[in-house]
PDB file of N, CA, C, O and CB in Angstrom:
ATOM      1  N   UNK A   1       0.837  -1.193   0.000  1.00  0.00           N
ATOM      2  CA  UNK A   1       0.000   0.000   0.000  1.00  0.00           C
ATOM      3  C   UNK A   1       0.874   1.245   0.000  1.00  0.00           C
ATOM      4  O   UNK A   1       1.997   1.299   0.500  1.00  0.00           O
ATOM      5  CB  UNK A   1      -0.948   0.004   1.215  1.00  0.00           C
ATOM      6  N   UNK A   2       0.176   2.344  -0.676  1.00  0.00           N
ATOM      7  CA  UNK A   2       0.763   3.621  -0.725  1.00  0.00           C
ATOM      8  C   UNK A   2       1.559   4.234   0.861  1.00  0.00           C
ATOM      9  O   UNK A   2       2.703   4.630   1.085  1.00  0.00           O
ATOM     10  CB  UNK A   2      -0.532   4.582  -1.228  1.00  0.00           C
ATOM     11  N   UNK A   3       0.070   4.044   1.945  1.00  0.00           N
ATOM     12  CA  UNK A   3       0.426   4.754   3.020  1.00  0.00           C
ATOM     13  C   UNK A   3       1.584   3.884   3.888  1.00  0.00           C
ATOM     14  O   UNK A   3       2.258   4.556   4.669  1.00  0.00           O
ATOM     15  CB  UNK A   3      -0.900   5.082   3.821  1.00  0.00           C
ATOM     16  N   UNK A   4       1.831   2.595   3.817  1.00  0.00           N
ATOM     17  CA  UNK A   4       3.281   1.855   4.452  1.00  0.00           C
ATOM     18  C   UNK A   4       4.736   2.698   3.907  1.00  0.00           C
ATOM     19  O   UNK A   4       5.628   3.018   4.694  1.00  0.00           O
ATOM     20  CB  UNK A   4       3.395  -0.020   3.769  1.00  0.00           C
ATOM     21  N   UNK A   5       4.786   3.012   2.267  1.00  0.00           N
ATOM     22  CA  UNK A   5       5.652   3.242   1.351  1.00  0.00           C
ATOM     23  C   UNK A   5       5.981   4.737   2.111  1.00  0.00           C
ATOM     24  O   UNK A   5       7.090   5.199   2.381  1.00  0.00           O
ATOM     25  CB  UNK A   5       5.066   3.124  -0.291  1.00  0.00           C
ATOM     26  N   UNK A   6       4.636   5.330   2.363  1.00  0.00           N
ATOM     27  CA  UNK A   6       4.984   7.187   2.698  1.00  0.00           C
ATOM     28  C   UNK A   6       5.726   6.973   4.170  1.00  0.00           C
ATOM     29  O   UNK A   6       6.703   7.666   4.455  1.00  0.00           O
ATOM     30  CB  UNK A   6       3.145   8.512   2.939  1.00  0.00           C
ATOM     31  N   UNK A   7       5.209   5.978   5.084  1.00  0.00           N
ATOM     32  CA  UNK A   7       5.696   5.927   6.103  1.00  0.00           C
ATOM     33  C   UNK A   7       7.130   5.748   6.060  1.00  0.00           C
ATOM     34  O   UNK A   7       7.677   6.669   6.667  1.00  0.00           O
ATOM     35  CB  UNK A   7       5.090   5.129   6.713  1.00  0.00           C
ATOM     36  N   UNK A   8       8.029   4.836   5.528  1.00  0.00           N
ATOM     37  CA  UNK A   8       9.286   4.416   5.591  1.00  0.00           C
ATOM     38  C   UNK A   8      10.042   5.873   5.447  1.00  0.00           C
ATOM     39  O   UNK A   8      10.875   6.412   6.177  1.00  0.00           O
ATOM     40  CB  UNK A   8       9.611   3.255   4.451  1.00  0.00           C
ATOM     41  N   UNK A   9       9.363   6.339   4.097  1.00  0.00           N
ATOM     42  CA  UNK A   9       9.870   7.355   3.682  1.00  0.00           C
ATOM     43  C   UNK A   9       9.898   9.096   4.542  1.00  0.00           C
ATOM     44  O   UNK A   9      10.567  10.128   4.496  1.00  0.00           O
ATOM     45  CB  UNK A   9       9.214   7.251   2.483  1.00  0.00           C
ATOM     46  N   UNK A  10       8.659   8.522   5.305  1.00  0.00           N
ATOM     47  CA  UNK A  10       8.777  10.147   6.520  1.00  0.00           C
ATOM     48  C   UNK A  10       9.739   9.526   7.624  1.00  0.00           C
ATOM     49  O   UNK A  10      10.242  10.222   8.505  1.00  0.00           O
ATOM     50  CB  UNK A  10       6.839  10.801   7.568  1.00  0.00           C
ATOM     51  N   UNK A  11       9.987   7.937   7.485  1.00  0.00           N
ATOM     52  CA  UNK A  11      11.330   8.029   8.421  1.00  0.00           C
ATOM     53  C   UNK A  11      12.267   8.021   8.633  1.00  0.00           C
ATOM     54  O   UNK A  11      12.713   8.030   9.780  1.00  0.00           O
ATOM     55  CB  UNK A  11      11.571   7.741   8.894  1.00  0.00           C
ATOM     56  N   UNK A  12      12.995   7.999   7.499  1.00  0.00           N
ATOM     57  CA  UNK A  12      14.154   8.314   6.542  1.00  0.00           C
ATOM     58  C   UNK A  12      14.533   9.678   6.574  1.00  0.00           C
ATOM     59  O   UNK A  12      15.688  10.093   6.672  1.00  0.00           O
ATOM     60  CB  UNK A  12      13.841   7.988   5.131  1.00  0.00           C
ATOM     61  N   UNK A  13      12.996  10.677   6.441  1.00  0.00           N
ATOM     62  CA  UNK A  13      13.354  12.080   6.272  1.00  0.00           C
ATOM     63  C   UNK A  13      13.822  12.805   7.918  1.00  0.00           C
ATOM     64  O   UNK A  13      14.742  13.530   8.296  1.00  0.00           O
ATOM     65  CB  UNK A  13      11.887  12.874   5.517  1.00  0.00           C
ATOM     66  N   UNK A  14      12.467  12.058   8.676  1.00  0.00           N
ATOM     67  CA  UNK A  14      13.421  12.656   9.946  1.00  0.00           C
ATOM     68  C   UNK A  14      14.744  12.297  10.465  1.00  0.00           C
ATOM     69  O   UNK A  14      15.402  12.874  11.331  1.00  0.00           O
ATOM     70  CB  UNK A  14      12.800  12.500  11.048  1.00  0.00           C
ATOM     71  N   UNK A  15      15.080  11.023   9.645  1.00  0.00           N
ATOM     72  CA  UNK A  15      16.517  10.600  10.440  1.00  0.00           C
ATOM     73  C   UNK A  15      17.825  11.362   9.905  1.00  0.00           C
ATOM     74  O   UNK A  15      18.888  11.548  10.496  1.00  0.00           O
ATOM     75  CB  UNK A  15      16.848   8.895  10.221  1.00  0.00           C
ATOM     76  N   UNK A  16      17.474  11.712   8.739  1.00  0.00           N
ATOM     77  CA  UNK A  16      18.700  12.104   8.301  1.00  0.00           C
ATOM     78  C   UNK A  16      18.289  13.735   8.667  1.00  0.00           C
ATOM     79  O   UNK A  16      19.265  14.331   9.123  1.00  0.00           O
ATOM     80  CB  UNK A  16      19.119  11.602   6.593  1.00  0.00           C
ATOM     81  N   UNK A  17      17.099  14.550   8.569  1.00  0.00           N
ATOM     82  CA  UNK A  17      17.311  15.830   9.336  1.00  0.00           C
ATOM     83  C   UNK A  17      17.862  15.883  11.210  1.00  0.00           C
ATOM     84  O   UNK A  17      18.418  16.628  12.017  1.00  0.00           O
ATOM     85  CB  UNK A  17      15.760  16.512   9.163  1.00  0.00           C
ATOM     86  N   UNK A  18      17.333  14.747  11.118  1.00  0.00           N
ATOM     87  CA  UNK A  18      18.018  15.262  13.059  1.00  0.00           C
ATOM     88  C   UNK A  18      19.459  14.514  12.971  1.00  0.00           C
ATOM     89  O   UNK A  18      20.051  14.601  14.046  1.00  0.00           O
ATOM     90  CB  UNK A  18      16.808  14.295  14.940  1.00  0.00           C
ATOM     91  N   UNK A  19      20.207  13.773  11.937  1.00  0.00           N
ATOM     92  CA  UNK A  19      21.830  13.486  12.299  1.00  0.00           C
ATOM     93  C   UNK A  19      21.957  14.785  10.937  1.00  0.00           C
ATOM     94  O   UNK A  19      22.847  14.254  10.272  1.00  0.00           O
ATOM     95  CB  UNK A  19      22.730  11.306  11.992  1.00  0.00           C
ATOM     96  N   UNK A  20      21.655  15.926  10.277  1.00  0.00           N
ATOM     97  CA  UNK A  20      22.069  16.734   9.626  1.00  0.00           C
ATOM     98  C   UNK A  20      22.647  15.982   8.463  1.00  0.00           C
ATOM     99  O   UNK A  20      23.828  15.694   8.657  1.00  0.00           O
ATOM    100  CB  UNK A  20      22.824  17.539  10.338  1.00  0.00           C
ATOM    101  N   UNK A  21      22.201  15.609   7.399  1.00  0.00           N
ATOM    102  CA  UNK A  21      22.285  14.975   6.648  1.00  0.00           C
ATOM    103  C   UNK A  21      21.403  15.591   5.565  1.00  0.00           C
ATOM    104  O   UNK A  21      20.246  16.005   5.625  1.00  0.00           O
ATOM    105  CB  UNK A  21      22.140  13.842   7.103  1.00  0.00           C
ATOM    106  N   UNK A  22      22.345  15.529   4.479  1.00  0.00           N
ATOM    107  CA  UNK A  22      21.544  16.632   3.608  1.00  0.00           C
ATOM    108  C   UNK A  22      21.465  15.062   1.814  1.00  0.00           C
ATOM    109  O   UNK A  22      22.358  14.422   1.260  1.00  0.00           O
ATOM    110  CB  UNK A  22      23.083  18.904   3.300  1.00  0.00           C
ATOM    111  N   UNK A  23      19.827  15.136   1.581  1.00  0.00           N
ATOM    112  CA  UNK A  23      19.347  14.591   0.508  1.00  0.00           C
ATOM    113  C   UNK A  23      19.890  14.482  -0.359  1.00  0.00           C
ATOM    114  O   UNK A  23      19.476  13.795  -1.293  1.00  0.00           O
ATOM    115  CB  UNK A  23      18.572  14.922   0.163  1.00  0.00           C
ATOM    116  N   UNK A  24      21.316  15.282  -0.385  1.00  0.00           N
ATOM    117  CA  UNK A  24      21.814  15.527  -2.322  1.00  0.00           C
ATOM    118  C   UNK A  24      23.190  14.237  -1.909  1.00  0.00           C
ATOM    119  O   UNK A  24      23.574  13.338  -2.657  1.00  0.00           O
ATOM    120  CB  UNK A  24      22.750  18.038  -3.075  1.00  0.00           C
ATOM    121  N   UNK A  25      23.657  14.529  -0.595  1.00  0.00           N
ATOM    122  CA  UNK A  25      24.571  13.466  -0.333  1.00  0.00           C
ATOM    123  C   UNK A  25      24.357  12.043  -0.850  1.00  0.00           C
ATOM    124  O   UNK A  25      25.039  11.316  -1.572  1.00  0.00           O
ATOM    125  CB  UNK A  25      24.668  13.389   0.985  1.00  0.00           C
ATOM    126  N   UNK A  26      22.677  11.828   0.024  1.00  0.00           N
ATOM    127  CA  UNK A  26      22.003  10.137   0.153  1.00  0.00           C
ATOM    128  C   UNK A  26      22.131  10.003  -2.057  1.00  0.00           C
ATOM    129  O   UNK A  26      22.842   9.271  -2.745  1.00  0.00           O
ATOM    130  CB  UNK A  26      19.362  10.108   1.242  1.00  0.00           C
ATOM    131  N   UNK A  27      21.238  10.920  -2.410  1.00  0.00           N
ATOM    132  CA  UNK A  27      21.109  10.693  -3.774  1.00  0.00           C
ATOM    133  C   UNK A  27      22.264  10.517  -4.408  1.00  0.00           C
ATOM    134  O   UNK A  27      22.403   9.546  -5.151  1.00  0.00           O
ATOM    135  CB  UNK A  27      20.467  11.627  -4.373  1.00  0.00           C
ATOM    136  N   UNK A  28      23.302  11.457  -4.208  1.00  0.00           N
ATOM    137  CA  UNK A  28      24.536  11.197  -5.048  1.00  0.00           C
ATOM    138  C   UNK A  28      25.311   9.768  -4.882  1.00  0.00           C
ATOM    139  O   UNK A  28      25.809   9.122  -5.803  1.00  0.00           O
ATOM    140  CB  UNK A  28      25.543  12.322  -4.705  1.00  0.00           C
ATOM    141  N   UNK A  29      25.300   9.432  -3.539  1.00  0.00           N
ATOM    142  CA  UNK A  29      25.858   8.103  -3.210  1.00  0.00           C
ATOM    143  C   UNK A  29      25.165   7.102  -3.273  1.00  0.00           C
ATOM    144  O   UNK A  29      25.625   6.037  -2.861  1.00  0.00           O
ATOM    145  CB  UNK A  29      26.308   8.002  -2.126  1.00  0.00           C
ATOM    146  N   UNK A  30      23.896   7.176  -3.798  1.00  0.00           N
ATOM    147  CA  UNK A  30      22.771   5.672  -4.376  1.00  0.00           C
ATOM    148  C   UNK A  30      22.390   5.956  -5.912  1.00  0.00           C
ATOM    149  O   UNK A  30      21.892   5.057  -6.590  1.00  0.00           O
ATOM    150  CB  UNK A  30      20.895   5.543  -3.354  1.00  0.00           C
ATOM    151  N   UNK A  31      22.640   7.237  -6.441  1.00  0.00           N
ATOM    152  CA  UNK A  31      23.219   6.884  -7.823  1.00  0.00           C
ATOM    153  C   UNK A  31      21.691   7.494  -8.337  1.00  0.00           C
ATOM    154  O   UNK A  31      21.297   7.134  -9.446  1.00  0.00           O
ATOM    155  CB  UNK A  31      23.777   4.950  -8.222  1.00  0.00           C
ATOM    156  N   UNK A  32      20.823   8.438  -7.503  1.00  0.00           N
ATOM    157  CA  UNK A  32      19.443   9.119  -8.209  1.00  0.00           C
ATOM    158  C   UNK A  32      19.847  10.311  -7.800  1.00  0.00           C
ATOM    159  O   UNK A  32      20.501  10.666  -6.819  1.00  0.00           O
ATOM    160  CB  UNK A  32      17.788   8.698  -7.713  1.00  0.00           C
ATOM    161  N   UNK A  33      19.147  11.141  -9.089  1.00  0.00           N
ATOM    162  CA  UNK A  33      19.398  12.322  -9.301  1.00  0.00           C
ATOM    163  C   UNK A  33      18.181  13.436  -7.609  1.00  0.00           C
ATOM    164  O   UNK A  33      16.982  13.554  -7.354  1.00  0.00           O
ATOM    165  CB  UNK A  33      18.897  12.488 -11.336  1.00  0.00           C
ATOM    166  N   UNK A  34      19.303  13.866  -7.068  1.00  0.00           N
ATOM    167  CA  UNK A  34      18.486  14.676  -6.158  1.00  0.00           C
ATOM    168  C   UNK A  34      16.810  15.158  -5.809  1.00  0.00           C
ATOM    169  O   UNK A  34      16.038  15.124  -4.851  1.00  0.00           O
ATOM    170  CB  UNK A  34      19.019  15.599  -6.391  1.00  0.00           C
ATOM    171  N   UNK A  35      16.812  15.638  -7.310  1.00  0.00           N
ATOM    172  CA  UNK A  35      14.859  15.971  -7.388  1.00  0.00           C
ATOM    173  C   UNK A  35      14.651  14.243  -7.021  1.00  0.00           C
ATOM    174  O   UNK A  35      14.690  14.064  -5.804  1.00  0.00           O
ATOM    175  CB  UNK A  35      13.870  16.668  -9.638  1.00  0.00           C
ATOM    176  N   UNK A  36      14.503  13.334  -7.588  1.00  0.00           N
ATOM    177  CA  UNK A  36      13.848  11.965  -7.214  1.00  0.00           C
ATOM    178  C   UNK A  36      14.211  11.405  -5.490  1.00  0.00           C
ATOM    179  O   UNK A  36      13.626  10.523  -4.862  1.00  0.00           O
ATOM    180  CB  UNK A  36      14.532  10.753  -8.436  1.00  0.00           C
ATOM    181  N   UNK A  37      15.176  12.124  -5.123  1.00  0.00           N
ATOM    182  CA  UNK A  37      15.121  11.495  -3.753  1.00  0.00           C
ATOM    183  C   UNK A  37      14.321  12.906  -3.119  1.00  0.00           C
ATOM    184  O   UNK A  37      13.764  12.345  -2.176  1.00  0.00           O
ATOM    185  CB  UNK A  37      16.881  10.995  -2.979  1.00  0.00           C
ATOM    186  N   UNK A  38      13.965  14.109  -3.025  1.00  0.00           N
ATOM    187  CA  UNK A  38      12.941  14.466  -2.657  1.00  0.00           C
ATOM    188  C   UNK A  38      11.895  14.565  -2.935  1.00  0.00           C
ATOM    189  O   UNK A  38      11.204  15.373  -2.314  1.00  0.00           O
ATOM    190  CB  UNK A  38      13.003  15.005  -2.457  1.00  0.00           C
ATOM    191  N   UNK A  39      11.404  13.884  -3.852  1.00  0.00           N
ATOM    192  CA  UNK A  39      10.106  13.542  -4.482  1.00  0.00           C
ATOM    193  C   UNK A  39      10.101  12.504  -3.060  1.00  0.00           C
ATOM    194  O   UNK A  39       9.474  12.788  -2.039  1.00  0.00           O
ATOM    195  CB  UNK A  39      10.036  12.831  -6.394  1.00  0.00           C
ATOM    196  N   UNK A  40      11.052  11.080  -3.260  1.00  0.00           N
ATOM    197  CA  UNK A  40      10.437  10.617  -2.303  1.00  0.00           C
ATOM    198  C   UNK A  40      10.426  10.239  -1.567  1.00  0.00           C
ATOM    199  O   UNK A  40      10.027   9.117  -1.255  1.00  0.00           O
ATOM    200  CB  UNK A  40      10.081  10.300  -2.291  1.00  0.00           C
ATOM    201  N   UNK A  41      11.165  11.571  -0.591  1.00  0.00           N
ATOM    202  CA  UNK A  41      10.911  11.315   0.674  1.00  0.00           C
ATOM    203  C   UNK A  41       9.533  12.605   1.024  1.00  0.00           C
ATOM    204  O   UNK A  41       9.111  12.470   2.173  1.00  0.00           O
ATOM    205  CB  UNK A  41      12.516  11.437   1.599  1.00  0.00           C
ATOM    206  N   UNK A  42       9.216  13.124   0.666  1.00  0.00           N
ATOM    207  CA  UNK A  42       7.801  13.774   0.403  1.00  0.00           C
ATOM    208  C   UNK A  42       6.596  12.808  -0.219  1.00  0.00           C
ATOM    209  O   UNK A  42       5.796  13.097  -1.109  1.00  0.00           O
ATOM    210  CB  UNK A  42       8.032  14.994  -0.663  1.00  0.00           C
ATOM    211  N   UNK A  43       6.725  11.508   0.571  1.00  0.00           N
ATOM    212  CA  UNK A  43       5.891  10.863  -0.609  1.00  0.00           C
ATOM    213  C   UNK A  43       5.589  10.798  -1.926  1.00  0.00           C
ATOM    214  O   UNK A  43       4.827   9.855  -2.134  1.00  0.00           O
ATOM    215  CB  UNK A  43       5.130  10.965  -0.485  1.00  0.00           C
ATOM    216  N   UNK A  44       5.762  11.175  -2.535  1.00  0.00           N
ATOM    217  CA  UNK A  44       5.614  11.493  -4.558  1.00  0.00           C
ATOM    218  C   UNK A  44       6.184  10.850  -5.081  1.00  0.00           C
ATOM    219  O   UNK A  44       5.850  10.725  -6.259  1.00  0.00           O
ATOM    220  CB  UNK A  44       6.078  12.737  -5.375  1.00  0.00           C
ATOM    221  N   UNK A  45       7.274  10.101  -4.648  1.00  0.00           N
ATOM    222  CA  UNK A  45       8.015   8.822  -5.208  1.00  0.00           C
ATOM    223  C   UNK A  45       7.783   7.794  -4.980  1.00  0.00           C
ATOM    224  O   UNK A  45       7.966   7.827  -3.763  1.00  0.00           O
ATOM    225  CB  UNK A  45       9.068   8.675  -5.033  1.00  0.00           C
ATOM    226  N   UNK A  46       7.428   6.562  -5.245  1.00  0.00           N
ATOM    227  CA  UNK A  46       7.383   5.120  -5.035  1.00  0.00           C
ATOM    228  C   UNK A  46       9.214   5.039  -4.619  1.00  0.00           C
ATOM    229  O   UNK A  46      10.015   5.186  -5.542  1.00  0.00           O
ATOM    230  CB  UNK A  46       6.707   4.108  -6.682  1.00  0.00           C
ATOM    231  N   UNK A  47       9.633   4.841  -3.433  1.00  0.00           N
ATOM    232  CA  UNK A  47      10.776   4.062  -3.179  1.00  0.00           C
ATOM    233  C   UNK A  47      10.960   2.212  -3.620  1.00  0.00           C
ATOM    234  O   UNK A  47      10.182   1.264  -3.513  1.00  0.00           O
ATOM    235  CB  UNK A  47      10.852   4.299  -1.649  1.00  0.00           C
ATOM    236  N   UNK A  48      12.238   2.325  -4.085  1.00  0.00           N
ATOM    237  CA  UNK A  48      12.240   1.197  -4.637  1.00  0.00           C
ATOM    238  C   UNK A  48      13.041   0.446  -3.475  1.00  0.00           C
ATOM    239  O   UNK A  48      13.748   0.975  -2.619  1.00  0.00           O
ATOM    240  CB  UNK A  48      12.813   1.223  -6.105  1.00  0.00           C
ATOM    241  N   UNK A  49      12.719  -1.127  -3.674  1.00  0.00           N
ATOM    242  CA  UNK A  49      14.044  -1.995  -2.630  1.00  0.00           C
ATOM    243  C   UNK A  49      15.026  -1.753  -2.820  1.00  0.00           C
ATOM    244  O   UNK A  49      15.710  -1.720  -1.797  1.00  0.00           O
ATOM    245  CB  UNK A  49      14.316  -3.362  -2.619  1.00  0.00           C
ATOM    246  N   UNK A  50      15.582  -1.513  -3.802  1.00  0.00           N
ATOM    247  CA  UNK A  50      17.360  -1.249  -3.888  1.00  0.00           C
ATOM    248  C   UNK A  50      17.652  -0.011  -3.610  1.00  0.00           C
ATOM    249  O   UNK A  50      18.792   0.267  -3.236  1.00  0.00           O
ATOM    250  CB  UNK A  50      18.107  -1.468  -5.324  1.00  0.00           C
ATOM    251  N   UNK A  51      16.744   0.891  -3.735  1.00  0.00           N
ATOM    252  CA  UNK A  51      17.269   2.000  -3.692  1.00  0.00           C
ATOM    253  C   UNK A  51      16.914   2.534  -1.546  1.00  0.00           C
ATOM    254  O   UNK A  51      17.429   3.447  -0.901  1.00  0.00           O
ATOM    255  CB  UNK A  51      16.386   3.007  -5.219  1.00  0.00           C
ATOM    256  N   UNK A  52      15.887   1.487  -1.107  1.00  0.00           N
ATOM    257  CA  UNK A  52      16.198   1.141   0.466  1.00  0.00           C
ATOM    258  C   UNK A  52      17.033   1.256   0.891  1.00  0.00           C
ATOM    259  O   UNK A  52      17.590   2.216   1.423  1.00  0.00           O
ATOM    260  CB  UNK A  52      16.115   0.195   0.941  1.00  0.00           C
ATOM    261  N   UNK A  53      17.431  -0.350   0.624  1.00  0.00           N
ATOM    262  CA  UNK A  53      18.415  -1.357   0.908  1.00  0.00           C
ATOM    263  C   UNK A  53      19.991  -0.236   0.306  1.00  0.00           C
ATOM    264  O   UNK A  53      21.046  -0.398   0.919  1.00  0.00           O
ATOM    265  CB  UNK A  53      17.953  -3.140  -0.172  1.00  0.00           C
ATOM    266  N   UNK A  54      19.955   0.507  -0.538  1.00  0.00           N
ATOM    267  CA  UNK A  54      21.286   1.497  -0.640  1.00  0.00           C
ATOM    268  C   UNK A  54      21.304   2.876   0.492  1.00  0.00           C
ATOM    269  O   UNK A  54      22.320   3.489   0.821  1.00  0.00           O
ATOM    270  CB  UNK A  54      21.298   2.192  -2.369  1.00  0.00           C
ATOM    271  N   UNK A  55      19.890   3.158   0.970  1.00  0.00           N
ATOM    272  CA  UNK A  55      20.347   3.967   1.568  1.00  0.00           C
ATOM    273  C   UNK A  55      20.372   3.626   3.742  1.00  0.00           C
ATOM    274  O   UNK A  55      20.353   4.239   4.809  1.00  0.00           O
ATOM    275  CB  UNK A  55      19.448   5.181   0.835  1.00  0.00           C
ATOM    276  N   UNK A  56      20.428   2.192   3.150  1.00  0.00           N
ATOM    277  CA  UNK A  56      20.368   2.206   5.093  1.00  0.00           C
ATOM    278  C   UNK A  56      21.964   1.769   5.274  1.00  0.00           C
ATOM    279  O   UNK A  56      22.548   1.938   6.345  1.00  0.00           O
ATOM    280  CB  UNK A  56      18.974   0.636   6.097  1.00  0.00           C
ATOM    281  N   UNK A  57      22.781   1.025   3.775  1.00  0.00           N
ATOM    282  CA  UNK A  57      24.067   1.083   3.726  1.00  0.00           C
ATOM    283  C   UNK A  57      24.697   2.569   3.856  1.00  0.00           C
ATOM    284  O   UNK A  57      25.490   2.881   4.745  1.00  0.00           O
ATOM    285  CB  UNK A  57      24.411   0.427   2.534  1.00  0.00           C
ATOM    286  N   UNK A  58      24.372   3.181   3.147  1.00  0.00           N
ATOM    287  CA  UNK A  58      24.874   4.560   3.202  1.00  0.00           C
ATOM    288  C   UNK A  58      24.837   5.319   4.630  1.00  0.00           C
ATOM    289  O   UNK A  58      25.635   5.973   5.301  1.00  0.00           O
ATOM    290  CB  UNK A  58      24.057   5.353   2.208  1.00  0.00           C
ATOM    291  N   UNK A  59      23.775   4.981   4.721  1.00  0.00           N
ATOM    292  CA  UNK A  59      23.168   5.605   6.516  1.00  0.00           C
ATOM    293  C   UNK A  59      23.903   4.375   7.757  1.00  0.00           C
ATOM    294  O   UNK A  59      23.929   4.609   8.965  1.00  0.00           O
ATOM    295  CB  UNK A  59      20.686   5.416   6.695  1.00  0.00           C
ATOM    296  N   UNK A  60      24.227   3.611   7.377  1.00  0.00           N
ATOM    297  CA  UNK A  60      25.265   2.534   7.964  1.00  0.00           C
ATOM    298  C   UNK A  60      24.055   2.208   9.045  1.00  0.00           C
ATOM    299  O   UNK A  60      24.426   2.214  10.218  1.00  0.00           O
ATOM    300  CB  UNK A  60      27.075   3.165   8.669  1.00  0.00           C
ATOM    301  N   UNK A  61      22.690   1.931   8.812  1.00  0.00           N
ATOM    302  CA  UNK A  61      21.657   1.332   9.661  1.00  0.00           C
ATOM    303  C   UNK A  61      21.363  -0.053   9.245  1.00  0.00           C
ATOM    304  O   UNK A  61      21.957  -0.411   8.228  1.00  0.00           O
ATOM    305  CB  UNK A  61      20.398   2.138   9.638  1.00  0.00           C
ATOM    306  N   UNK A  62      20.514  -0.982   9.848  1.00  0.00           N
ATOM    307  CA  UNK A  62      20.029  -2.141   9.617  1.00  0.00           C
ATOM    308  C   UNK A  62      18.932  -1.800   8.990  1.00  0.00           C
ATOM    309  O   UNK A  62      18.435  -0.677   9.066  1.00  0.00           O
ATOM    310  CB  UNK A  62      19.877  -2.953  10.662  1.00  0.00           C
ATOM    311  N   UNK A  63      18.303  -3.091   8.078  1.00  0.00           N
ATOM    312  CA  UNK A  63      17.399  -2.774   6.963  1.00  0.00           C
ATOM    313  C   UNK A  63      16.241  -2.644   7.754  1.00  0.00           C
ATOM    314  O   UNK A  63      15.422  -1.876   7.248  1.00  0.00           O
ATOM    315  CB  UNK A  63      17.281  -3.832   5.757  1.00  0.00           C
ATOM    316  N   UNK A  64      15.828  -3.247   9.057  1.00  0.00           N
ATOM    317  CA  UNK A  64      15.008  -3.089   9.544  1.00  0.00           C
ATOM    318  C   UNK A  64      14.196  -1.671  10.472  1.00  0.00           C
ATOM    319  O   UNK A  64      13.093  -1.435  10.966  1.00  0.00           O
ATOM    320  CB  UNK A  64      15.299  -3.980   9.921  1.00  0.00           C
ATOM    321  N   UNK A  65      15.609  -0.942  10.308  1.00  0.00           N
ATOM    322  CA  UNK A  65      15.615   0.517  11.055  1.00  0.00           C
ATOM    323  C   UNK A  65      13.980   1.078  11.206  1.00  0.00           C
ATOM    324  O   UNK A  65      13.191   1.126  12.150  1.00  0.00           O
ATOM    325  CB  UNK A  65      16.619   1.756  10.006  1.00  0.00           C
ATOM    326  N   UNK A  66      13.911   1.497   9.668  1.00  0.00           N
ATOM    327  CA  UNK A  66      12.854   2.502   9.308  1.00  0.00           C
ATOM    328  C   UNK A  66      11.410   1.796   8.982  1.00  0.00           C
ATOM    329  O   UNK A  66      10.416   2.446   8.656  1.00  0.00           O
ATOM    330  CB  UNK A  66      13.374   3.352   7.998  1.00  0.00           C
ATOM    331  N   UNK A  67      11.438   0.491   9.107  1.00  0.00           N
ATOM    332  CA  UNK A  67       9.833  -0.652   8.814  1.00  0.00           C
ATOM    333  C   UNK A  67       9.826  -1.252   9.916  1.00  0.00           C
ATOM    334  O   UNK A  67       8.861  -1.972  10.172  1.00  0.00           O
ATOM    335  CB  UNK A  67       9.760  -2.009   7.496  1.00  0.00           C
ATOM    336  N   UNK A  68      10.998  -1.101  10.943  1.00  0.00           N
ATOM    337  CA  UNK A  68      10.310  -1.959  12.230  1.00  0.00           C
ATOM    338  C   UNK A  68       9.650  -0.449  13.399  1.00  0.00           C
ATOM    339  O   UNK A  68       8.549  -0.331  13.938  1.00  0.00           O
ATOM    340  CB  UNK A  68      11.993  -3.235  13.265  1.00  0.00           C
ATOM    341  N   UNK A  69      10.309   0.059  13.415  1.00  0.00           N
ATOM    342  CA  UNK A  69      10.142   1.713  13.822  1.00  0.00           C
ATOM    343  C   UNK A  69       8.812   2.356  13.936  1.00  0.00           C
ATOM    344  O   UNK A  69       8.147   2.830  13.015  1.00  0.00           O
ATOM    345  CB  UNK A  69      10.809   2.610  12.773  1.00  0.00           C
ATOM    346  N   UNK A  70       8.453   2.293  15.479  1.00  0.00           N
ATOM    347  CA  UNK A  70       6.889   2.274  15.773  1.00  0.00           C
ATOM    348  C   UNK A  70       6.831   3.680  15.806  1.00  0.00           C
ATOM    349  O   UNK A  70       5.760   4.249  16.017  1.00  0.00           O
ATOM    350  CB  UNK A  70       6.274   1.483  17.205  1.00  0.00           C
TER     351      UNK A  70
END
């Protein structure tokens, strides 16, 4: 469902604003062009698994971080 997908993605956005982490970094180092990683972390993007699974490497978290995360 849409609203699971927005969720991951509003928790992604607060994690990297409260460790100061700026979107153009995550995008440049998972290989999407900036506008598409704030598309979606504003919901407007369908996040893909790989492109997840690249940014919890990048964020050096477990995959489970942001979908187990009540």
């Amino acid at each position: 469902t849409k609203g699971g997908e927005n969720v991951i993605a509003e928790r992604i956005a607060e994690y990297i604003s409260e460790k100061g982490i700026r979107q153009k970094a995550i995008a440049d180092a998972i290989g999407i062009a900036p506008q598409s990683m704030s598309e979606t972390l504003k919901g407007n993007r369908t996040l893909t698994a790989d492109e997840y699974a690249d940014i919890c490497k990048f964020l050096e978290v477990p995959y489970s971080k942001f979908i187990d995360a009540a």
